[in-house]
C-alpha positions as CSV (number, residue, x, y, z in Angstrom):
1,X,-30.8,55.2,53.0
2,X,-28.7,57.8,51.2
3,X,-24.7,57.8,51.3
4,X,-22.0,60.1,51.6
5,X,-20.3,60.6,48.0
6,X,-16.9,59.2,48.2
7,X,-13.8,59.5,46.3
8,X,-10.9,57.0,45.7
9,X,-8.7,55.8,43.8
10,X,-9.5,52.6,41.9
11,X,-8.0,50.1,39.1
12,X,-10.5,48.5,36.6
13,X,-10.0,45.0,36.2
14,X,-13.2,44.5,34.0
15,X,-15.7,46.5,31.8
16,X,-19.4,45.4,30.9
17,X,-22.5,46.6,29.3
18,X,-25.6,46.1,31.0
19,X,-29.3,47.0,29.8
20,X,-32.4,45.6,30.8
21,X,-35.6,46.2,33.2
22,X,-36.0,46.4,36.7
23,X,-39.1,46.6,39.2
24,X,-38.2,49.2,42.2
25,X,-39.2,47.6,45.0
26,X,-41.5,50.6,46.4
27,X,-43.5,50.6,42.9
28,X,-44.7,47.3,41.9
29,X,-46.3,47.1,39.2
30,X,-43.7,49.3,37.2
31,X,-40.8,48.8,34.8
32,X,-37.8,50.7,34.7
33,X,-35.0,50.1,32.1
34,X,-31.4,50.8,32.5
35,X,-28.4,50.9,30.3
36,X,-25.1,51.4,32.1
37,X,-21.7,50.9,31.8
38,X,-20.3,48.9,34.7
39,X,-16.7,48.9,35.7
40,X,-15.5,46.0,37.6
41,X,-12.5,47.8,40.0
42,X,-10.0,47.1,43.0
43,X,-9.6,50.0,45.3
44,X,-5.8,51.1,45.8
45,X,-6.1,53.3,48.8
46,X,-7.8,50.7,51.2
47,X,-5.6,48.3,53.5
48,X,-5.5,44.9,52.0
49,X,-7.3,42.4,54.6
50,X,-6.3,39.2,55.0
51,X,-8.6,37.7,52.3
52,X,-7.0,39.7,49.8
53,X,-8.8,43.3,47.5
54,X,-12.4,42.8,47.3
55,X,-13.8,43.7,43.5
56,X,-16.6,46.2,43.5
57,X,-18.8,47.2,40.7
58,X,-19.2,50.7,40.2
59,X,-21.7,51.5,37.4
60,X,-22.6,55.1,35.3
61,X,-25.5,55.3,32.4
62,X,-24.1,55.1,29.1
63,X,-25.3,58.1,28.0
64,X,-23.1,59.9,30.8
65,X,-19.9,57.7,29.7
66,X,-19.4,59.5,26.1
67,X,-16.0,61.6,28.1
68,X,-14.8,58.8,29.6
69,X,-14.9,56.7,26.2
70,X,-13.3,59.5,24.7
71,X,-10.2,59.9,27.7
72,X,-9.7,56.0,26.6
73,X,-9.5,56.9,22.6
74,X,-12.8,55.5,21.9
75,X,-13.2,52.2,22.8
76,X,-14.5,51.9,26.7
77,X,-12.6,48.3,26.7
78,X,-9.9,50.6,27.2
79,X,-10.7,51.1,31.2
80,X,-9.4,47.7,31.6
81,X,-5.9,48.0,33.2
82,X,-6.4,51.5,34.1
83,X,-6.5,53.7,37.1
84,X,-9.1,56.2,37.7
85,X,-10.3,58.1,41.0
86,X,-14.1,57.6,40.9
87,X,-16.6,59.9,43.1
88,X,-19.2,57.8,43.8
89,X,-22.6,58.2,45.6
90,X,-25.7,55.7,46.7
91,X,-22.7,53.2,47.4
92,X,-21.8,52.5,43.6
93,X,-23.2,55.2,41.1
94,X,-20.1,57.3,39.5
95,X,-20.6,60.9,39.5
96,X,-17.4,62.2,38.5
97,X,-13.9,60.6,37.5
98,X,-10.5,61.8,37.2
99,X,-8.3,59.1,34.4
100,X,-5.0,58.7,37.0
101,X,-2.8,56.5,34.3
């Protein structure tokens, strides 16, 4: 099931590193690593609901991060406190930003 890029505007409250292995579900048997940069955001153009901004997780390889480290002065810690439109696709995978403030 393959979704519509989408582009909004997002604050990050929350950077991690993640690396490890995974097992896609249609190929048992094999191994795939990952090593991503994960940015835990609020969305700012969506209507708040009554249980309050949901946090979603939207994630790029660290290999693909090297501009966005360097639009924060180095240090992808940075993020936190930041707002950023994101255009994402498959749901949470960023495939281009724009640093807002």
């Amino acid at each position: 099931q393959r979704k519509e890029s989408r582009k909004m505007l997002y604050q990050v409250i929350g950077v991690q590193h993640k690396v490890g292995e995974f097992t896609p579900q249609d190929r048992p048997g094999t191994k795939l690593h990952y090593d991503n940069i994960v940015f835990h955001c609020v969305g700012l153009k969506k209507t708040i609901g009554v249980n309050g901004q949901t946090a979603e997780q939207l994630s790029i390889k660290t290999v693909d991060s090297g501009e966005i480290v360097e639009a924060l002065g180095g240090s992808i810690e940075a993020a936190v406190g930041r707002q950023f439109d994101f255009d994402t696709r498959y749901g949470n995978k960023i495939r281009s930003w724009e640093l807002v403030k």
